[in-house]
VOGU-3710 file (C-alpha; in Angstrom, 3 decimals, decimal comma):
1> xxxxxxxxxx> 1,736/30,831/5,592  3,468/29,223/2,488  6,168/31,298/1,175  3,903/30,883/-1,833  4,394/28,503/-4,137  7,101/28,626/-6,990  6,288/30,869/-9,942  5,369/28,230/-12,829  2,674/27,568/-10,405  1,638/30,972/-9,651
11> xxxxxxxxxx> 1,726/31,277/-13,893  -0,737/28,124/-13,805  -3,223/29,354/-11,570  -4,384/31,811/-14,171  -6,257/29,051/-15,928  -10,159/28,947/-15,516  -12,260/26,801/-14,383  -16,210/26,801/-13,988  -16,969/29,381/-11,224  -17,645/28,299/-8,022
21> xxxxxxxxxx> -21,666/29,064/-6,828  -20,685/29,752/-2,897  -17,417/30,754/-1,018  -16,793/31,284/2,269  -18,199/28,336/3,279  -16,880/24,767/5,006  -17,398/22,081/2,553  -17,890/18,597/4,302  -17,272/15,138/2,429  -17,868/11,414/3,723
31> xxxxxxxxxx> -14,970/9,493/4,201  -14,539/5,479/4,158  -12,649/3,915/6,636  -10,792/1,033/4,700  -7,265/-1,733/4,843  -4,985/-0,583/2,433  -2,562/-3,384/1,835  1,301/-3,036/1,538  3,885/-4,395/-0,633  5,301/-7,727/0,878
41> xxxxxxxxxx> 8,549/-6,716/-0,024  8,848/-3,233/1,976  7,901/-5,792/5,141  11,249/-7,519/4,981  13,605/-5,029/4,555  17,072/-4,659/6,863  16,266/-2,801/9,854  18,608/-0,434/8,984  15,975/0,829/6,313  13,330/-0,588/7,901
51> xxxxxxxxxx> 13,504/1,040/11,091  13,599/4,406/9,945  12,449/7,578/12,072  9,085/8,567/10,596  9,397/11,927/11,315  12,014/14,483/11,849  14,169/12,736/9,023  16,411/15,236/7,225  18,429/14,685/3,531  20,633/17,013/1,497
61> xxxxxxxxxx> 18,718/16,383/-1,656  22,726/15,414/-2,584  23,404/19,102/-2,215  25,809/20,198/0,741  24,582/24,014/0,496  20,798/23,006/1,221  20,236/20,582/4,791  16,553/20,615/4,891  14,026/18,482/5,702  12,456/16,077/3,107
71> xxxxxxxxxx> 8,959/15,779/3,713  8,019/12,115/5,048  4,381/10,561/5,461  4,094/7,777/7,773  1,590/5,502/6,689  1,870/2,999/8,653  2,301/0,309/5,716  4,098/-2,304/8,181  1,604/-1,962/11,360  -0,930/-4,497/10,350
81> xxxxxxxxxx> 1,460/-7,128/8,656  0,717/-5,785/5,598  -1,672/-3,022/4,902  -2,819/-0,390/7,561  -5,647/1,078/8,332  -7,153/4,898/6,901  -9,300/7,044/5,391  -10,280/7,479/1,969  -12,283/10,402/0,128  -13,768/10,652/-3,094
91> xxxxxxxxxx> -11,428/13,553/-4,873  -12,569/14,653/-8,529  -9,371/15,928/-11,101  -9,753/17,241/-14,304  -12,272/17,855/-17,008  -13,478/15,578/-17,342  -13,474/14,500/-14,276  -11,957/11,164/-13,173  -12,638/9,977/-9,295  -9,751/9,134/-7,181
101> xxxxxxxxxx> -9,931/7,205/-3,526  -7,183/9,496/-1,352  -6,123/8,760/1,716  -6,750/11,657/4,066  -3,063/12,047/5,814  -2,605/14,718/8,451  1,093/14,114/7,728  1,756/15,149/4,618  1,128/18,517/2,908  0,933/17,380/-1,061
111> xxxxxxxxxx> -2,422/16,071/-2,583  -0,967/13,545/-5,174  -2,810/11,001/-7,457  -1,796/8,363/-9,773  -0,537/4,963/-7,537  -3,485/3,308/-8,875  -6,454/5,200/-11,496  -3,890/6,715/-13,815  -4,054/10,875/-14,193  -5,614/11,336/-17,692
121> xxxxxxxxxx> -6,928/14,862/-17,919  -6,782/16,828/-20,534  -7,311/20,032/-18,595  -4,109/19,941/-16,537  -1,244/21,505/-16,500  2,093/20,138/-16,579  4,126/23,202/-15,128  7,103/20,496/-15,330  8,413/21,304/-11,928  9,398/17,581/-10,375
131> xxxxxxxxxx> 8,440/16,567/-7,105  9,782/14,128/-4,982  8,236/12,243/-1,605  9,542/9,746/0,512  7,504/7,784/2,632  8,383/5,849/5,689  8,350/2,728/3,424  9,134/3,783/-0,628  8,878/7,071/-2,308  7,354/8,178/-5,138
141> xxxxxxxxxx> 8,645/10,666/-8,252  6,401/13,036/-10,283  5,484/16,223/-11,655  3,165/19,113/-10,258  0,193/20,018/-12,662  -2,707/22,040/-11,913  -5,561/20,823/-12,677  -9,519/21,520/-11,560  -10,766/19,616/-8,209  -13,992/18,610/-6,749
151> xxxxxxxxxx> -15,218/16,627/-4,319  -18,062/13,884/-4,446  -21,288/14,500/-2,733  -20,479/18,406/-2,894  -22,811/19,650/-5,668  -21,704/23,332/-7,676  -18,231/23,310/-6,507  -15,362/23,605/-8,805  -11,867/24,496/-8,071  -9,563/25,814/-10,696
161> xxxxxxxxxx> -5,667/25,988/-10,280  -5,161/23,209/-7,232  -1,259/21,598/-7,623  -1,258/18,292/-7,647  1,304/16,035/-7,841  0,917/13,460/-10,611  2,848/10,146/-9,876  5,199/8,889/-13,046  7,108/5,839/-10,913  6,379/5,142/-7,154
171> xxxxxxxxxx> 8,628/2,741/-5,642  7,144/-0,114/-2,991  4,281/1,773/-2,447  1,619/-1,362/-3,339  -1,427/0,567/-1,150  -4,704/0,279/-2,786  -6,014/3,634/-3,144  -5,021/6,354/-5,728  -2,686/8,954/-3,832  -2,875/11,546/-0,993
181> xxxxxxxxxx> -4,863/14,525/-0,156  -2,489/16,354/2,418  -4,138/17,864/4,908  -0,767/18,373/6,831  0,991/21,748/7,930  2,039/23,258/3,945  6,221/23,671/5,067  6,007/19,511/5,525  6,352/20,153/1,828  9,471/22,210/1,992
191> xxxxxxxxxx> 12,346/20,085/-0,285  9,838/17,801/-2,197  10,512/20,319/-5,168  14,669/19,481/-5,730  14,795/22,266/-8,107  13,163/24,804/-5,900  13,683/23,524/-2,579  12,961/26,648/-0,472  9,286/26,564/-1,888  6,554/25,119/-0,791
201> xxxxxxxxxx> 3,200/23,272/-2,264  -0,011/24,538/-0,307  -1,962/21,654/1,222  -5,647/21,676/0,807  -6,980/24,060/3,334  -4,481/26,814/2,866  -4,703/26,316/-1,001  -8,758/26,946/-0,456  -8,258/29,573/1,801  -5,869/31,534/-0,490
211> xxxxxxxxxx> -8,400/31,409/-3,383  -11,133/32,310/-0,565  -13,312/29,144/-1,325  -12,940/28,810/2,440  -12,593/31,674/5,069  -10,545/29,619/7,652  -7,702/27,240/6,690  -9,633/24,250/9,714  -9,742/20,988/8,688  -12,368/18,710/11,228
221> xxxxxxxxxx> -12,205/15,054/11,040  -15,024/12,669/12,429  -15,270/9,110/12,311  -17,859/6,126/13,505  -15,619/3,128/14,930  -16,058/0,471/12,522  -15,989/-3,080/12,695  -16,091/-3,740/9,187  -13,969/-2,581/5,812  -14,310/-0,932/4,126
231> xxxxxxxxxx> -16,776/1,562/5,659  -18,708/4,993/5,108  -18,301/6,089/8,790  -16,687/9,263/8,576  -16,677/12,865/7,287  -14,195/15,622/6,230  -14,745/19,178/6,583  -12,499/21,429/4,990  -12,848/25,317/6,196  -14,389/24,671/9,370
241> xxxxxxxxxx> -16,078/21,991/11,701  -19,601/20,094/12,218  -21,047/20,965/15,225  -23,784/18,577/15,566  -20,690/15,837/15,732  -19,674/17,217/19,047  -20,273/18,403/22,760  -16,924/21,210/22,457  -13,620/21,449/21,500  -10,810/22,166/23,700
251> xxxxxxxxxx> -7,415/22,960/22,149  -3,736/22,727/22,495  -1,385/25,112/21,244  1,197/23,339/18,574  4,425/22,355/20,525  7,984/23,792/20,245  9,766/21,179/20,283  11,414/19,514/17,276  10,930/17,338/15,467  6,867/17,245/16,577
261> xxxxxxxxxx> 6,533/20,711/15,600  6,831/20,359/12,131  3,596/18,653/11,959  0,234/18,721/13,834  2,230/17,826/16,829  0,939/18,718/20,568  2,148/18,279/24,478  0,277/16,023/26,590  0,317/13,469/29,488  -0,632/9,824/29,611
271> xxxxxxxxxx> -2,143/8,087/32,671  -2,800/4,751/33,700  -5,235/3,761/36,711  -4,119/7,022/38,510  -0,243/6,252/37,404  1,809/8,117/34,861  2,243/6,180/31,898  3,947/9,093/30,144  4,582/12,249/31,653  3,760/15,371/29,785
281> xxxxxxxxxx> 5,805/15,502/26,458  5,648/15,836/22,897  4,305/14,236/19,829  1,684/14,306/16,936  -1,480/13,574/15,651  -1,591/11,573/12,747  -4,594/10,398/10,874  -2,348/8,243/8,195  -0,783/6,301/11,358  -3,404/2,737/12,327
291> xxxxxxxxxx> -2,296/2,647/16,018  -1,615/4,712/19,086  2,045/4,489/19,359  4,383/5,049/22,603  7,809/6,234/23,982  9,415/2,723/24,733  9,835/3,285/28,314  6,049/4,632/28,356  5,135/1,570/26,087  6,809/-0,864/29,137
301> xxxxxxxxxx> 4,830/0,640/31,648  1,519/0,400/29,740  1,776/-3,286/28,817  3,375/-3,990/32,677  0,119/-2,421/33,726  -2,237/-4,196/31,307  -0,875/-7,815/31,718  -0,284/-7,740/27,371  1,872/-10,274/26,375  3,596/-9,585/22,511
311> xxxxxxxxxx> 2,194/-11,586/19,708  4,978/-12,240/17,615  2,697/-12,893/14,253  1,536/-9,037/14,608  3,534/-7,143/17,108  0,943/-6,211/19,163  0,045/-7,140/22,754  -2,518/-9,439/23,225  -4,384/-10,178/26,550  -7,027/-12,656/28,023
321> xxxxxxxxxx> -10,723/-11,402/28,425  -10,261/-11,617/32,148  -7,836/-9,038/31,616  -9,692/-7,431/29,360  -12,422/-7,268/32,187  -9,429/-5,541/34,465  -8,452/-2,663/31,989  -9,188/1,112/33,356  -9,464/3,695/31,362  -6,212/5,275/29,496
331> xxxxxxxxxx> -6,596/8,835/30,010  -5,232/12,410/28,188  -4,591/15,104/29,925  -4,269/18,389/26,946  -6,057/21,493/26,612  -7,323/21,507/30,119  -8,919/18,265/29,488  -8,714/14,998/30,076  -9,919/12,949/27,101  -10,095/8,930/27,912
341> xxxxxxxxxx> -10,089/5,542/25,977  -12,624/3,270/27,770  -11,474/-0,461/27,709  -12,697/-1,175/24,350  -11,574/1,528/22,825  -7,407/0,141/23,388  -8,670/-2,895/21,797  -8,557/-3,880/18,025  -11,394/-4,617/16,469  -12,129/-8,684/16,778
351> xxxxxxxxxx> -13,902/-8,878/13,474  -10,838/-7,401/11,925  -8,889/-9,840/13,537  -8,259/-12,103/10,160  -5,880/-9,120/8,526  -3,849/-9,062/11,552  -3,120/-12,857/11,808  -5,189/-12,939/14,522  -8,357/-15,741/15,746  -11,381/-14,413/15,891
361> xxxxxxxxxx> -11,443/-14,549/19,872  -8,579/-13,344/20,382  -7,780/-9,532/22,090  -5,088/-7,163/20,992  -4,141/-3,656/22,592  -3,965/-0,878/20,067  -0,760/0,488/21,990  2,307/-0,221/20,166  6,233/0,839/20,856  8,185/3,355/19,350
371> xxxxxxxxxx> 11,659/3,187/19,268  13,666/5,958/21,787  12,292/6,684/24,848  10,364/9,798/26,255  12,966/12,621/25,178  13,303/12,220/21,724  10,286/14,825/20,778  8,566/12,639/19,286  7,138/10,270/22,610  3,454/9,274/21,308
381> xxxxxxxxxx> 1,738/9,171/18,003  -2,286/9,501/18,312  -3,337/7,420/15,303  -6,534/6,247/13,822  -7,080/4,257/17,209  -7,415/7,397/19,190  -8,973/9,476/16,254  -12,041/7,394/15,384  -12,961/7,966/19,253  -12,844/12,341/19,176
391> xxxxxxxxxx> -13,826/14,792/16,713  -10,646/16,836/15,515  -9,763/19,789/14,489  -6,442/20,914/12,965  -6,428/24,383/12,893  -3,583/26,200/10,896  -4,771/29,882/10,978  -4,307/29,764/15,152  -1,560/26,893/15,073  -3,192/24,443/16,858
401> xxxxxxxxxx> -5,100/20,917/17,459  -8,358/20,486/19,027  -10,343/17,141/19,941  -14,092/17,328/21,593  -16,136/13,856/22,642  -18,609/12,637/20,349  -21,451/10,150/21,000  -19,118/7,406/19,518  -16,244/8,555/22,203  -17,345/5,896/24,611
411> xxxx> -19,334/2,827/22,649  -18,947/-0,518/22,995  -17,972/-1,372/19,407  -14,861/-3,555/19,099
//
């Protein structure tokens, strides 16, 4: 678990707050499925910026003594020409209380606020530790305070002592929701603190768990697909998972291999109409990522099979609806399980089709390329495409990611 967190914090936690009326027990939120749009200006840069790695990036902090990671969230700010697609919950800070839209990011540790309602509390506090987060696109710099939390829609639950990171200047991050709640492994928040930067910031699950608001640090995601933004079709639960949103889960161990297994990364294979698209290999799970992304050489083989031709206005593949009518289903194998997108499932959403300079007619794949080939540990990233199709389960206590079918797994939606 987190080597705990750095001792202003501990101090901090001291502070009441009202007492909580149950423990011990998951607490589930709705989430909204919305476009959060990107600055214009982090679109354009130089590849050589641009085309960063978003994951398995490492930094000095400028010190040669300390060659650590720096955490990195890849929100996909450049994947829909401008804005991507997530989740958002309803997140409650201070007393009183102000409500803050967060996007739910399984890569990324630290719950922050303050890119867009400003923090205002007067119940926080400032334990004037400075944190620091780079995302694959801009960064932002604040403090840590701790502060009370609660969630909308959960009645007679308070928590006292949560860090948060409060946002004093953010750099090219133009998304239009409030900040983070990190729902990510807690060491993806190992050198975010440059004055303490063996500690680590607890990320909501094992924060709950360690106060024993919850008895199991489990995080389950479920999601409706949606045609339309933005959109209540989802829930979070935070200490366990909803039952009634699934048949069973089957799980798969997090992988050894670097970089993936720094975050909620697993081992699977990809196949295509009975061929190998990817052969079994590493990568993550990533609810702040929009698309299902690909080794390059796996990507080739997947639009070779599909007929998809690149649209140059969006980067994504695009294909006729007699092709369309050809597509077989692209199948997981994991956990002793194969899990499958049906046909419309790879496809993007047509009424969406006006934020990705699309027509309304027109059909795009949800597949897009990464850039190194199968090798690189990091050969497939399982975005919101694939996520709004399963129910998940991260599962930090046992280390590992689960997915069961839900009745949404194979409609006809898109």
């Amino acid at each position: 678990m987190f080597s705990v967190v750095f001792s202003l914090v501990l101090l901090a936690f001291s502070v009441t707050g009202s007492p909580v009326e149950f423990r011990n027990s998951p607490i589930t939120l709705p989430m909204a499925g919305r476009l959060a749009f990107s600055n214009v200006t982090a679109l354009v840069r130089p590849d050589s910026e641009a085309r960063l790695a978003a994951f398995g990036e490492y930094s000095t902090h400028g010190r040669s003594d300390a060659y650590i990671r720096r955490p990195r969230i890849p929100l996909s700010q450049a994947d829909l020409g401008g804005g991507f697609f997530g989740y958002t919950v309803e997140v409650n800070i201070g007393n009183p209380p102000t409500t803050y839209n967060l996007i739910v990011d399984s890569a990324s540790a630290i719950t922050w606020v303050g890119s867009g309602v400003p923090y205002l509390s007067r119940s926080g506090v400032d334990t004037r530790v400075p944190v620091v987060v780079d995302y694959r696109y801009g960064s932002f710099r604040g403090t840590i305070f701790v502060d009370q939390l609660s969630f909308e829609g959960v009645e007679n639950f308070i928590v006292s002592g949560m860090p948060i990171g409060v946002v004093f200047n953010a750099q090219d991050i133009a998304i239009n929701v409030d900040g983070v709640l990190g729902i990510g492994p807690t060491s993806l928040s190992l050198g975010a603190l440059p004055n303490s930067l063996q500690q680590m910031i607890p990320n909501i699950a094992d924060f709950l768990k360690s106060r024993d608001y919850i008895s199991r640090a489990v995080v389950g995601m479920f999601f409706r697909p949606t045609s339309a933004n933005p959109h209540d079709n989802g829930e979070l639960t935070i200490g366990g998972t909803n039952t009634d949103m699934y048949d069973f889960i089957t799980y798969t161990d997090i992988t050894t291999t670097d970089p993936s297994s720094q975050y909620w990364g697993i081992n699977q294979r990809i196949t295509y109409a009975g061929e190998d698209i990817l052969v079994k290999t590493t990568g993550v799970v990533d609810s702040g990522c929009t698309f299902l992304y690909l080794a390059s050489d796996a990507y080739e083989r997947y639009r070779a099979a599909t007929g998809g031709i690149l649209n140059p206005a969006n980067g994504l593949l695009q294909i006729s609806l007699q092709q369309y009518d050809q597509l077989h289903d692209l199948q997981f194998h994991m956990g002793g399980r194969i899990h499958k997108l049906v046909p419309n499932a790879q496809i993007w959403p047509r009424s969406l089709n006006h934020n990705i300079n699309g027509r309304l007619n027109d059909i795009f794949l949800i597949v897009k390329a990464l850039e190194t080939p199968t090798g690189a540990g990091k050969d497939f990233v399982l975005g919101y495409v694939f996520l709004q199709r399963f129910f998940t389960v991260f599962d930090g206590d046992r280390r590992r990611v689960g997915f069961g079918r839900t009745a949404y797994t194979n409609i006809v939606v898109n």
